[in-house]
N, C-alpha and C positions, 0 to 999 in steps of 0.2 A: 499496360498491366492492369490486369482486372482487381480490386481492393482488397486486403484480408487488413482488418485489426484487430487489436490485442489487447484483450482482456486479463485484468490480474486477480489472485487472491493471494491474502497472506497465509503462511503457513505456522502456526501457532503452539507453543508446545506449552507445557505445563504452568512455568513459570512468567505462562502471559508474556514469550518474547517473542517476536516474530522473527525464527530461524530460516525462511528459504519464501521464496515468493514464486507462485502459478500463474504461469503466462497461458492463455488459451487463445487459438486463434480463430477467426471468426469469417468467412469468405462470402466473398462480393457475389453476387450473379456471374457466373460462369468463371470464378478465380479456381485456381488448380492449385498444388500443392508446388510445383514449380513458381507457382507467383509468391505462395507463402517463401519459399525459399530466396525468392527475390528479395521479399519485405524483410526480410531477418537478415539479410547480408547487408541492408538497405540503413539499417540502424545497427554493425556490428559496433563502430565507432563510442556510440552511447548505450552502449550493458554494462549492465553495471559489475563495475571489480569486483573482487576478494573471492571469500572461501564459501559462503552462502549458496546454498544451489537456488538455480532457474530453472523449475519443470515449465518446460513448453510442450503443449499437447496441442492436437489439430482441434480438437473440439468433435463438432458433427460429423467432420470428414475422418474417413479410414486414413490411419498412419501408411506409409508406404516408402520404400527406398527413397523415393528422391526426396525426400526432408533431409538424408543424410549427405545433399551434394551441398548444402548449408555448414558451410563453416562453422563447425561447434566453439565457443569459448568453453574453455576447460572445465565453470563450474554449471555448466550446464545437464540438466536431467531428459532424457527425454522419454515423455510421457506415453507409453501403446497399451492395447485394449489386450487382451487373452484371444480375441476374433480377429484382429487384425492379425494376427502369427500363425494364424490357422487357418485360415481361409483367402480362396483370393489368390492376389499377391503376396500372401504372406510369406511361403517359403525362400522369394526375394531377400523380403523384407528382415527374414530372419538371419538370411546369410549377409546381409550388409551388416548387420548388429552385430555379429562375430567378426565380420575384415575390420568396422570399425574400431568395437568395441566401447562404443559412450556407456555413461551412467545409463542405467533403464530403470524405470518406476512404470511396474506393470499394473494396471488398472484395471482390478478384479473385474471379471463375467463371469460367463455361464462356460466359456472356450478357456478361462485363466488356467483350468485342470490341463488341458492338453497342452497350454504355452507352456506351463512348467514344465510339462514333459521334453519340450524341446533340448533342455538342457544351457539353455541362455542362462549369465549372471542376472539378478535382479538384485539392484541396490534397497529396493523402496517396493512395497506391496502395497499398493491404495484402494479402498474400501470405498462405496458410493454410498453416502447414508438416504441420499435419495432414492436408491431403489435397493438397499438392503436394512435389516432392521440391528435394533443396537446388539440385541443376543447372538444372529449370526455374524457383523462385523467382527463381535472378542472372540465366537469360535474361529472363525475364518482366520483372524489375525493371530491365533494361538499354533493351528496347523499350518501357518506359511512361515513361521517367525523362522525358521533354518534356509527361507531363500532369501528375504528379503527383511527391512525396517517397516514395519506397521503403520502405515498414514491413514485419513480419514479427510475424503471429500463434501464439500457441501454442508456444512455442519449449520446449521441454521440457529439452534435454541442453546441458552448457555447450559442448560441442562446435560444436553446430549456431548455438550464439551465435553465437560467434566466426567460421565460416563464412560466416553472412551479412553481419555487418559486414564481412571481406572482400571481397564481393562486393559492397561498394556500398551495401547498403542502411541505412538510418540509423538504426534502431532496430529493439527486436523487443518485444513485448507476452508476459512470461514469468514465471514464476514459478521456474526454475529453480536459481535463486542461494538459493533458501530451502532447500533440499536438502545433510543434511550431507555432507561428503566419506566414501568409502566404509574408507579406513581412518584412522582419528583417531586423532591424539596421543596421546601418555601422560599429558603434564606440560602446563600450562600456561608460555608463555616470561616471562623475566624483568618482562618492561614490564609482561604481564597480571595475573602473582600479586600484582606491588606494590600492583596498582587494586585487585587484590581484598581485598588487605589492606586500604588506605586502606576500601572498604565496610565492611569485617565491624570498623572502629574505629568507625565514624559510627555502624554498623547497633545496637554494643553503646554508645553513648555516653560514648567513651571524653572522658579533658579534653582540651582546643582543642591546649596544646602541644604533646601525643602525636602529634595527627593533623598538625597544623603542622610536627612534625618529619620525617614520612614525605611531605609533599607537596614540603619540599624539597630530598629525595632526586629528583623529576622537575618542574625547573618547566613543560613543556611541558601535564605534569596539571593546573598552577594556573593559566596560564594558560585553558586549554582552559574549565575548569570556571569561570571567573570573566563567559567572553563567553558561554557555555552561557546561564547563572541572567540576566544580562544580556541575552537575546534578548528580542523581542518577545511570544514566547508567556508571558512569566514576568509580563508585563502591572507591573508594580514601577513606584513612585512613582519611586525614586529608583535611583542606579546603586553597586552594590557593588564596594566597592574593594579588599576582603581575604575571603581566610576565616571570619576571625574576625567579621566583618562581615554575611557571611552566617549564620555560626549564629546571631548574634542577632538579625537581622532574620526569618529563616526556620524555626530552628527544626533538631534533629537529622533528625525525621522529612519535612521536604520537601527536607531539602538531599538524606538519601539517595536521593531520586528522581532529583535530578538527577544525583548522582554515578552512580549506576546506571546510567544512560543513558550516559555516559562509555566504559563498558566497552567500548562498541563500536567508539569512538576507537583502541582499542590491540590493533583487530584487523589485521592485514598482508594479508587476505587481498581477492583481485582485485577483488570485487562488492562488497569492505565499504560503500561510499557506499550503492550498493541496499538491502542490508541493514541500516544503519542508519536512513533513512529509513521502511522496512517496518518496525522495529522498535519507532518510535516512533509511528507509527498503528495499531500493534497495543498496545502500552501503553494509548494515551489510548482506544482501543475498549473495551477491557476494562472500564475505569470508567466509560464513558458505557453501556455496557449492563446494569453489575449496579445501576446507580442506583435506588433501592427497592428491590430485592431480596438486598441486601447491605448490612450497616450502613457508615455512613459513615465509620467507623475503619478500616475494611479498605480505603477507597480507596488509599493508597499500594501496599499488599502485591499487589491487583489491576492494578494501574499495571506494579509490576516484574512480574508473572508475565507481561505483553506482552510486556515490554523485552526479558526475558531469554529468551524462545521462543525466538530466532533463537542464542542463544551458543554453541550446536554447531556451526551452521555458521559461526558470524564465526571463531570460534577454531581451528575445527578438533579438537577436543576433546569426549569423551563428555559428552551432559548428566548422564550418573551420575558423572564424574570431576571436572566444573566444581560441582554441587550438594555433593557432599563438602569444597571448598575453602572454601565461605559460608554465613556464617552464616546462615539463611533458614528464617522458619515453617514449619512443616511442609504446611499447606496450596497453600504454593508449590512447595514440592518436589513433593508429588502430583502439582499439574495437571503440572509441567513433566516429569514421569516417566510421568505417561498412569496415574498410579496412582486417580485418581477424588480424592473429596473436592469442597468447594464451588466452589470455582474452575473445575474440569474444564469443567463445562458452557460457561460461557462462551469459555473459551479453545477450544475444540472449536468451538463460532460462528466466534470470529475466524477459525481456520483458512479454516473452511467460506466464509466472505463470499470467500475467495481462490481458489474453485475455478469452473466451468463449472456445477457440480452446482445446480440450482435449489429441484427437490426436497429436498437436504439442507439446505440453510441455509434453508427453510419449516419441516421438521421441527425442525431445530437451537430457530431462533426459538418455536415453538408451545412446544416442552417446557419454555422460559422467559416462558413467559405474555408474548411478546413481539409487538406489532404489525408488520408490514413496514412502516410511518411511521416509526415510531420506531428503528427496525434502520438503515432506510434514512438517516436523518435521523445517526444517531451514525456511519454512517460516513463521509459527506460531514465531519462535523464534526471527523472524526479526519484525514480529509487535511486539512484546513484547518490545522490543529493543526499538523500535523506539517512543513506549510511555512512555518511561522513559527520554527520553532527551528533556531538555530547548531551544526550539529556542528563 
């Protein structure tokens, strides 16, 4: 089977929450849409649950009937151009979409006029702001609003967000909130240094009282970090009632994970919900992809170099002025400074699984003796992941 992997974007609505995640997929030399349909039956086991949709779109490649001999999970969207229903294959393509009947999120063109004519449901009407400007997206999203919900592709600048949620539309499909701000803090603010302290007590295992005493200085932290370790994803027999309760059940080196993830609780900044969601699917990627190729003691230290990618922009703050405040292996400092070391590679993937680029994250993967299964597979399992846990 020739490769396709899978690229994501989150899907971002007003309130800075990420409501639905864009899968795009990306094809090997000579992979067919029959092989896509392999690689998605290939990872049915690890899509992630609930009510959340998953637009998958082909990407470069024309949509065509046989994506729908793919086993849909129910909240799944599936992403076609206005050319693909019109041209071609289309009239196929259009009558598999009526026997079917899936979600469809049609993806403005120049041919979107004539798909609409077809007379097909559309759930979703998506807007490319790469190749349309922000005045014709709100016209366009104004004259479709009776077939479908108003989305917006590509969204690059926080500006052009915020533009189009005025204008109506309900989301935008971006990566732009992972972008630190262009001039950053000096200092970390009070609420931050405290978390960071309360970490670099846990990280050096300091005694229970120590760290007991600095938690409460902010009960809002003990709480927070009590419903955290209590989520779903922490999979626990039973339910933790204290700190102290936690270290003995957990142990200093799993509490720090969780506490780590916290950090991003005591960000102020607009996107933080975005970003802390992306932050903890970049954590649990990290350790689903160095699995064998990384001894299993470094899974925590892999865990945080996720977590803590995004702390530049949660904080607003250099990651060379945040890395100076914590205590942190050296091999974490590297990846998170671009300075190399073991880590690098991997987190250099996570990035990449977050871009357009196909080609890169094939390369990324190959130079980690990595299949596109298994690539594919840990990051399905990392959004799953990551919508089980309480921030």
């Amino acid at each position: 089977m020739s490769d396709v992997f899978i690229s994501r974007q989150p899907l971002v609505n007003r309130q800075s929450r990420i409501i639905a995640t864009r899968l795009q997929l990306h094809f090997g030399d000579g992979a067919t849409l029959l092989d896509a349909t392999r690689a998605l039956s290939a990872v049915a086991d690890a899509w992630p649950k609930g009510e959340k949709p998953v637009f998958v779109g082909c990407g470069a490649q024309v949509c065509e009937a046989t994506l729908l001999e793919w086993s849909m999970p129910e909240n799944v969207t599936l992403e076609v151009r206005g050319n693909d229903l019109v041209t071609g294959n289309g009239p196929e393509l259009v009558q598999a979409l009526r026997d079917w009947q899936p979600s469809v999120c049609l993806h403005f063109d120049r041919a979107a006029p004539q798909a609409l004519a077809t007379g097909l449901p559309f759930r979703f009407i998506g807007f490319d702001r790469q190749t349309l400007g922000l005045p014709q997206i709100k016209l366009l999203a104004a004259r479709t609003r009776n077939h479908g919900i108003g989305i917006v592709f590509n969204v690059d600048q926080a500006d052009d967000f915020y533009a189009c949620m005025d204008g109506g539309l309900a989301a935008a499909a971006s990566w732009f909130f992972t972008k630190p701000g262009p001039t950053p803090a000096k200092a970390l603010n009070p609420a931050q240094a405290n978390l960071i302290r309360l970490l670099n007590l846990v990280r050096n295992n300091a005694d229970v009282r120590e760290i007991e005493a600095v938690l409460k200085q902010d009960v809002a932290i003990s709480y927070k970090l009590l419903r955290y370790i209590n989520s779903a994803g922490m999979g626990l027999s039973c339910e933790i009632q204290s700190f102290r309760h936690a270290v003995t059940l957990l142990g200093y080196e799993k509490l720090n994970r969780w506490l780590s993830l916290l950090l991003s609780t005591a960000s102020k900044a607009p996107m933080a919900p975005a970003m802390m969601h992306t932050a903890l699917v970049r954590a649990r990627l990290m350790e689903l992809l160095a699995e064998g190729l990384v001894d299993r003691a470094e899974n925590d230290n892999l865990f945080l170099t996720g977590a803590f990618s995004l702390l530049d922009a949660l904080f607003g703050v250099s990651m060379e002025t945040l890395v100076e405040t914590m205590s942190l292996p050296e091999t974490i400092i590297d990846a998170l400074l671009g300075n190399g070391g073991r880590y690098q590679p991997f987190l250099d993937l996570v990035r990449a699984s977050e871009s357009s680029d196909g080609v890169s994250i094939a390369e990324q993967a190959a130079m980690l003796g990595l299949t596109a299964d298994r690539f594919n597979r840990a990051q399905l399992q990392s959004l799953a992941f990551a919508e089980t846990i309480e921030l």
